[in-house]
PQR file of N, CA, C, O and H, with PARSE charges and radii, in Angstrom:
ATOM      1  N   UNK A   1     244.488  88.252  79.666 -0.4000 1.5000
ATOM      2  CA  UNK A   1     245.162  89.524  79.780 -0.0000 2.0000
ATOM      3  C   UNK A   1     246.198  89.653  78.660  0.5500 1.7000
ATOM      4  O   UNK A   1     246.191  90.697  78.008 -0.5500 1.4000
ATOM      5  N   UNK A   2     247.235  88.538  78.323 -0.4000 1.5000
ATOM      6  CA  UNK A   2     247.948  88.950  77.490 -0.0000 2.0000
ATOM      7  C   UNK A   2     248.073  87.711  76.566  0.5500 1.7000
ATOM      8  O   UNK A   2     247.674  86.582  76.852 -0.5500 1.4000
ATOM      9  H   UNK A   2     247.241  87.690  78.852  0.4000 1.0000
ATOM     10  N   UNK A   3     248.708  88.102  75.369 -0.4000 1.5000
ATOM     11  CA  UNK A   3     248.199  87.101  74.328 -0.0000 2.0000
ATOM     12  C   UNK A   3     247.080  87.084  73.898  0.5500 1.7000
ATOM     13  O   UNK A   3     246.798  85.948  73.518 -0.5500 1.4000
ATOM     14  H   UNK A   3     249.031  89.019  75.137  0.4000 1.0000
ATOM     15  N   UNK A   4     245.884  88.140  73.694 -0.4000 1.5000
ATOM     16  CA  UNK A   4     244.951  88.895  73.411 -0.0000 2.0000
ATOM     17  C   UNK A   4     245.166  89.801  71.823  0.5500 1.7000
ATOM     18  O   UNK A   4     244.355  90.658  71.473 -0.5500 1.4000
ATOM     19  H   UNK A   4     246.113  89.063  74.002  0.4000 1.0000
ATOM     20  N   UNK A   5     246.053  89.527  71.222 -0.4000 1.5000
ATOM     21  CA  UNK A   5     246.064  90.777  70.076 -0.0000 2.0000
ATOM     22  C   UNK A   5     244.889  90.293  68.963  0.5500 1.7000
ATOM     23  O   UNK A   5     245.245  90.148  67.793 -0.5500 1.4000
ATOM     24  H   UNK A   5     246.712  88.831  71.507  0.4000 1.0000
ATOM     25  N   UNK A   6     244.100  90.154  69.175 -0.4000 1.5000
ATOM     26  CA  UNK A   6     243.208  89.908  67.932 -0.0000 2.0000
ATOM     27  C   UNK A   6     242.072  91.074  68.694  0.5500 1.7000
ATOM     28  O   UNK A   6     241.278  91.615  67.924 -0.5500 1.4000
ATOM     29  H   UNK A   6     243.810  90.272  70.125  0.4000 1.0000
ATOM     30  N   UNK A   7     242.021  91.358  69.830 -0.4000 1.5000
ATOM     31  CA  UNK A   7     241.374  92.357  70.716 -0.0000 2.0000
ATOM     32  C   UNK A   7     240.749  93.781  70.270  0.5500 1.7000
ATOM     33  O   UNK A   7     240.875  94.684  71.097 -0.5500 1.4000
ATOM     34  H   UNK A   7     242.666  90.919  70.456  0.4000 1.0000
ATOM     35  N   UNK A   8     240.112  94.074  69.098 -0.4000 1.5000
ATOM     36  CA  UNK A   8     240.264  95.462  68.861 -0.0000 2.0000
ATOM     37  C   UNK A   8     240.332  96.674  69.703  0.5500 1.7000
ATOM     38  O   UNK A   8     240.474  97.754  69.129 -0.5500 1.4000
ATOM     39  H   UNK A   8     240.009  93.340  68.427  0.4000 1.0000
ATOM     40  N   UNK A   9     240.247  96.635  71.018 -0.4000 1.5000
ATOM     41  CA  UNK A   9     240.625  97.562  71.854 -0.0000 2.0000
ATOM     42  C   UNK A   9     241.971  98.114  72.140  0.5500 1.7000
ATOM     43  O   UNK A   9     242.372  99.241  72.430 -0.5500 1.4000
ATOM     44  H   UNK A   9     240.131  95.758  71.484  0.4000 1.0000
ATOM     45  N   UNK A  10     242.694  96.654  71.922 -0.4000 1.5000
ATOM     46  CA  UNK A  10     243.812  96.814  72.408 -0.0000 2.0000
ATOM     47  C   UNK A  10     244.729  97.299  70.877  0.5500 1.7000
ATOM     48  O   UNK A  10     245.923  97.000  70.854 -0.5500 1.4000
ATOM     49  H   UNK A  10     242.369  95.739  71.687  0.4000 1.0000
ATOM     50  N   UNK A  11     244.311  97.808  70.028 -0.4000 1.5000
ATOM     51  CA  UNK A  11     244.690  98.057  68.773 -0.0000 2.0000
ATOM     52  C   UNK A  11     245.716  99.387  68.862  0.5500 1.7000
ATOM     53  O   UNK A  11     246.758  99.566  68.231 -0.5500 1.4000
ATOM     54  H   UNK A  11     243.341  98.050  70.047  0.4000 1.0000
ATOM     55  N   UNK A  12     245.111 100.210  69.800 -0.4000 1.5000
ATOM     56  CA  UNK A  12     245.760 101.369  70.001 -0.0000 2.0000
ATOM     57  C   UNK A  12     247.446 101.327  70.737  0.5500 1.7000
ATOM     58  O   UNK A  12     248.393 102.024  70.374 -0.5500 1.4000
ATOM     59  H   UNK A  12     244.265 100.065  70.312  0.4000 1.0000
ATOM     60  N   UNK A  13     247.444 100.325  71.816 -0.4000 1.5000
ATOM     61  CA  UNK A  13     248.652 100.077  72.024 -0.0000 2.0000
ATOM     62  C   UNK A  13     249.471  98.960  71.739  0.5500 1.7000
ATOM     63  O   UNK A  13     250.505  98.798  72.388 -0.5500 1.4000
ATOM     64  H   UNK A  13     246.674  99.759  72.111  0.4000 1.0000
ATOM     65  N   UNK A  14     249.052  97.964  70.616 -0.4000 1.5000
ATOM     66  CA  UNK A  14     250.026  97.691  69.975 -0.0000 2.0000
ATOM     67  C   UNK A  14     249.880  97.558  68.707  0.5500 1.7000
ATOM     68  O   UNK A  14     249.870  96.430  68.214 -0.5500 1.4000
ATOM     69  H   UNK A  14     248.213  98.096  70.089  0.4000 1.0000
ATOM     70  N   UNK A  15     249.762  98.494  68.069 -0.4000 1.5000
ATOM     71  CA  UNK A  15     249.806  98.984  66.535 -0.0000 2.0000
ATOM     72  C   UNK A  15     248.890  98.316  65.780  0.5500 1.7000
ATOM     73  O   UNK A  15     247.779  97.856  66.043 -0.5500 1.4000
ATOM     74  H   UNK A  15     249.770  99.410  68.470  0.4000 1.0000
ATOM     75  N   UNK A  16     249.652  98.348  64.648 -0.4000 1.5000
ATOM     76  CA  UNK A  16     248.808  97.227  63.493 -0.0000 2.0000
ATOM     77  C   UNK A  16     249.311  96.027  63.037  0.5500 1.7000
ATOM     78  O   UNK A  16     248.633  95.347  62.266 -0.5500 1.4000
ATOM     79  H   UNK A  16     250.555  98.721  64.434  0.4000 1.0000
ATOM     80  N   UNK A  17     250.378  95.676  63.394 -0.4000 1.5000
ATOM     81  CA  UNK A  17     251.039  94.348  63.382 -0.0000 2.0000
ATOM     82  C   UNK A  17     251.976  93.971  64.723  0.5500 1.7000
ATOM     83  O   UNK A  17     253.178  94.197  64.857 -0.5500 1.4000
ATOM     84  H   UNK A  17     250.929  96.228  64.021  0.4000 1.0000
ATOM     85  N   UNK A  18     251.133  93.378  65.603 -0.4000 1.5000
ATOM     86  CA  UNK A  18     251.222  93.159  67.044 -0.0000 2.0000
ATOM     87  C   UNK A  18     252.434  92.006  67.026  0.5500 1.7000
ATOM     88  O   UNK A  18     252.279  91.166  66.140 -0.5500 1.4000
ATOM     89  H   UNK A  18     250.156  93.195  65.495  0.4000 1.0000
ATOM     90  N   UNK A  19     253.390  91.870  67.706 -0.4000 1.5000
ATOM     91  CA  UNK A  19     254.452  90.839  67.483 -0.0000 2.0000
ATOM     92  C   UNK A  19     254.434  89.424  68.612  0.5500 1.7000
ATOM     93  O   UNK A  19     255.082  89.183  69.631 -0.5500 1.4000
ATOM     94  H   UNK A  19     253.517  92.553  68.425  0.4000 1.0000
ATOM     95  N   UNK A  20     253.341  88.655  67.856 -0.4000 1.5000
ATOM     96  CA  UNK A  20     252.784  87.634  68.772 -0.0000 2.0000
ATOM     97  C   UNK A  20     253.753  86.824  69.453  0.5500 1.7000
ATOM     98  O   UNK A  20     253.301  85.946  70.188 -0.5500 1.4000
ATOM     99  H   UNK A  20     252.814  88.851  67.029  0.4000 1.0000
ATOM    100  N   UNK A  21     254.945  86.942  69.357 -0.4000 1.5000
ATOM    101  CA  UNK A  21     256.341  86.314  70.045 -0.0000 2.0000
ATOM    102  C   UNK A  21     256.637  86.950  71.061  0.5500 1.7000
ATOM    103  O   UNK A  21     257.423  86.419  71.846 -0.5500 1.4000
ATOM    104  H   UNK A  21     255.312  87.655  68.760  0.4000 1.0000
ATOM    105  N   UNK A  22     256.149  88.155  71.331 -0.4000 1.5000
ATOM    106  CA  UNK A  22     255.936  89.018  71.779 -0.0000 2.0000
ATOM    107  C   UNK A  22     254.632  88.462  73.327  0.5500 1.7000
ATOM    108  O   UNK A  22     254.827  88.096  74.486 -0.5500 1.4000
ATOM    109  H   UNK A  22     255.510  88.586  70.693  0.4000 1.0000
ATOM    110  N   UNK A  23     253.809  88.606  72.772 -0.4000 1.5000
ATOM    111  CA  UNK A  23     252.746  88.237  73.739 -0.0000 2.0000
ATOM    112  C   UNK A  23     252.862  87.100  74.256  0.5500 1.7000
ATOM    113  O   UNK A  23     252.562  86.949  75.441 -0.5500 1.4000
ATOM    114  H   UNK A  23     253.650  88.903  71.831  0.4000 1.0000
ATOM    115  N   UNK A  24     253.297  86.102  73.526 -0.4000 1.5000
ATOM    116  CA  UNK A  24     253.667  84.311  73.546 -0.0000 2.0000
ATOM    117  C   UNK A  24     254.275  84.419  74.749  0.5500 1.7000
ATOM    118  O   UNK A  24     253.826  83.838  75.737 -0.5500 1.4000
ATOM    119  H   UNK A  24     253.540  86.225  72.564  0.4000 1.0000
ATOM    120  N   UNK A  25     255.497  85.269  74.792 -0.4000 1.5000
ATOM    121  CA  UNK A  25     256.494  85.552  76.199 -0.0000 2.0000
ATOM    122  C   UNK A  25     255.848  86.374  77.082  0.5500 1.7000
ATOM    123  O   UNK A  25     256.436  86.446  78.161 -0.5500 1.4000
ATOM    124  H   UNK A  25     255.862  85.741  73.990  0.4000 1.0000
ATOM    125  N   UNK A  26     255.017  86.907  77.016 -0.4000 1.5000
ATOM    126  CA  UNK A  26     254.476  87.716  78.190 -0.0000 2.0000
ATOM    127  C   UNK A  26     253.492  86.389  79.198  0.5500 1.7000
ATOM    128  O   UNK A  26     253.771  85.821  80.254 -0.5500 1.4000
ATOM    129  H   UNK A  26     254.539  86.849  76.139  0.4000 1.0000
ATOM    130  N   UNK A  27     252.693  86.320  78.584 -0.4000 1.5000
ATOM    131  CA  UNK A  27     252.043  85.054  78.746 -0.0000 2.0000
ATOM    132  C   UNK A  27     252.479  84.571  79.416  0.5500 1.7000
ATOM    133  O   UNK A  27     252.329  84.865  80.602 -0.5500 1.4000
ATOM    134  H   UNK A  27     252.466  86.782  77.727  0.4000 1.0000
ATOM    135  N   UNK A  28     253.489  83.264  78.887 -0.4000 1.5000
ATOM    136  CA  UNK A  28     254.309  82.227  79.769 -0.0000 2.0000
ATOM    137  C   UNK A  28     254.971  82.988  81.094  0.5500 1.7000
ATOM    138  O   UNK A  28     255.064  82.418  82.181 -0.5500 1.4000
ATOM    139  H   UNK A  28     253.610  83.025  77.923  0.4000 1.0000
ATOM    140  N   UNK A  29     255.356  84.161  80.890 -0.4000 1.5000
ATOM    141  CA  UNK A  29     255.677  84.695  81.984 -0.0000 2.0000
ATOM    142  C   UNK A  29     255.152  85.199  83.128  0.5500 1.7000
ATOM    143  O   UNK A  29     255.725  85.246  84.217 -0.5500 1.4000
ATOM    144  H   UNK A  29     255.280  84.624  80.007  0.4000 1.0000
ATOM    145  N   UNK A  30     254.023  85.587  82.866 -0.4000 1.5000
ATOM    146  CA  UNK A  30     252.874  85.848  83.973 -0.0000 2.0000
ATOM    147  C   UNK A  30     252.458  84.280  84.534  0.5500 1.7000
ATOM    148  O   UNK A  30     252.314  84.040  85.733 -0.5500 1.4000
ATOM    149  H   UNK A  30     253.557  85.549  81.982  0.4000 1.0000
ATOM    150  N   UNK A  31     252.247  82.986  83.164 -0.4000 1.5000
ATOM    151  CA  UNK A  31     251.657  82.288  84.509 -0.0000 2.0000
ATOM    152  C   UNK A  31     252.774  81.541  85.095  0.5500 1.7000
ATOM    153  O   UNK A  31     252.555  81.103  86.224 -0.5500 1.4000
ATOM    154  H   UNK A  31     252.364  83.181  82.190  0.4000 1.0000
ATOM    155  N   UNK A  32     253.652  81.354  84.703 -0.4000 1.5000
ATOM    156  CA  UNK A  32     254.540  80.918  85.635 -0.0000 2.0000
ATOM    157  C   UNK A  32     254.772  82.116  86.768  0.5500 1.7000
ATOM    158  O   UNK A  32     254.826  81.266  87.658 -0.5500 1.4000
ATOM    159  H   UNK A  32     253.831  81.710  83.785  0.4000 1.0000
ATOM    160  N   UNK A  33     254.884  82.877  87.215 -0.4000 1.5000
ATOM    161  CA  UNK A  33     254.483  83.927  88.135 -0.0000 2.0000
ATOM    162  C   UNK A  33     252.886  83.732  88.671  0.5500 1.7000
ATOM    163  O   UNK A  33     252.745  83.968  89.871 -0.5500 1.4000
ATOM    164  H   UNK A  33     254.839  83.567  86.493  0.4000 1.0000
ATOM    165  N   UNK A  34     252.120  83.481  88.206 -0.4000 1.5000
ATOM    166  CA  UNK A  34     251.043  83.197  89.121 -0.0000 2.0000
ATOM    167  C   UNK A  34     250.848  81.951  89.433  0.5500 1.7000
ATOM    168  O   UNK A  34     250.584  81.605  90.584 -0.5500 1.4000
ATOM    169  H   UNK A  34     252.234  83.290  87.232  0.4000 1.0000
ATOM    170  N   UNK A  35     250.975  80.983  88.258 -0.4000 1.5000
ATOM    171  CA  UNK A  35     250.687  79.530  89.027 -0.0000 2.0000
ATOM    172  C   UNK A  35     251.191  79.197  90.512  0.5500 1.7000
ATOM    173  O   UNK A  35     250.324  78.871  91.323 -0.5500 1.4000
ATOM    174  H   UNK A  35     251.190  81.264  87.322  0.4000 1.0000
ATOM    175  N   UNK A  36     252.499  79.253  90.922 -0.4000 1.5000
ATOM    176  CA  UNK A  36     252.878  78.564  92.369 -0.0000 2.0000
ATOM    177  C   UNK A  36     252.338  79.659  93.381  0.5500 1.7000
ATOM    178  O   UNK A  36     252.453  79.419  94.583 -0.5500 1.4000
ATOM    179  H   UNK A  36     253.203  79.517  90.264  0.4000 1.0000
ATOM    180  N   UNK A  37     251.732  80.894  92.951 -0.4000 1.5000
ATOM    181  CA  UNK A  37     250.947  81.485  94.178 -0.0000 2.0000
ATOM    182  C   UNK A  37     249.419  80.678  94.137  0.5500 1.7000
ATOM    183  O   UNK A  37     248.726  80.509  95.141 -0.5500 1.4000
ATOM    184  H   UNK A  37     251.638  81.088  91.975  0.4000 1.0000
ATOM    185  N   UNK A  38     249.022  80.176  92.612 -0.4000 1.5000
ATOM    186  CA  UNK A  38     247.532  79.713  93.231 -0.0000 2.0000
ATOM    187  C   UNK A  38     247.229  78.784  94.551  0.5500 1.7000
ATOM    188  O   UNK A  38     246.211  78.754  95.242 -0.5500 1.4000
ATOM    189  H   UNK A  38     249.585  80.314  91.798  0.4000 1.0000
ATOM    190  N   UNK A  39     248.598  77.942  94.689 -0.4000 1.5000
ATOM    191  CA  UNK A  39     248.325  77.007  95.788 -0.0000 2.0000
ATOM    192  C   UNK A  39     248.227  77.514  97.167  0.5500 1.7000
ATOM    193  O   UNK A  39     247.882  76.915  98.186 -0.5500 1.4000
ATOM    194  H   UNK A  39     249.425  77.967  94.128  0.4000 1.0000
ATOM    195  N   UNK A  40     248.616  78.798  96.990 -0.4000 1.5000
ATOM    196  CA  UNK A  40     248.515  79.480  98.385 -0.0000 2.0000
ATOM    197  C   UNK A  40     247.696  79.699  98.740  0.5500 1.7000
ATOM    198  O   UNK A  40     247.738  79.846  99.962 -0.5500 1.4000
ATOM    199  H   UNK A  40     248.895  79.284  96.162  0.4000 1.0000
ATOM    200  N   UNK A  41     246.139  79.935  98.006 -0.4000 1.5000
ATOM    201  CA  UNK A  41     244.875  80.287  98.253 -0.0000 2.0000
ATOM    202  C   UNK A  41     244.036  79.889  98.736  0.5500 1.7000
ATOM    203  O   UNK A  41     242.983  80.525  98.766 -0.5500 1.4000
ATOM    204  H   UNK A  41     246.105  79.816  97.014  0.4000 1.0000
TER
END
């Protein structure tokens, strides 16, 4: 889902020089947000 900018779809919403420090932090942030729910499953 994120950390994807090489994606040509996703070209439209984040420009033409995507700020991979940017995605790097989205990333880490989602799975730490999902990892301690996987054990719930």
């Amino acid at each position: 889902m994120f950390d994807n900018l090489a994606d040509p779809n996703g070209a439209a919403l984040t420009g033409p020089t995507p700020p991979q420090h940017v995605a790097d932090a989205m990333h880490r942030a989602w799975v730490s947000f999902v990892r301690p729910r996987l054990a719930t499953l």
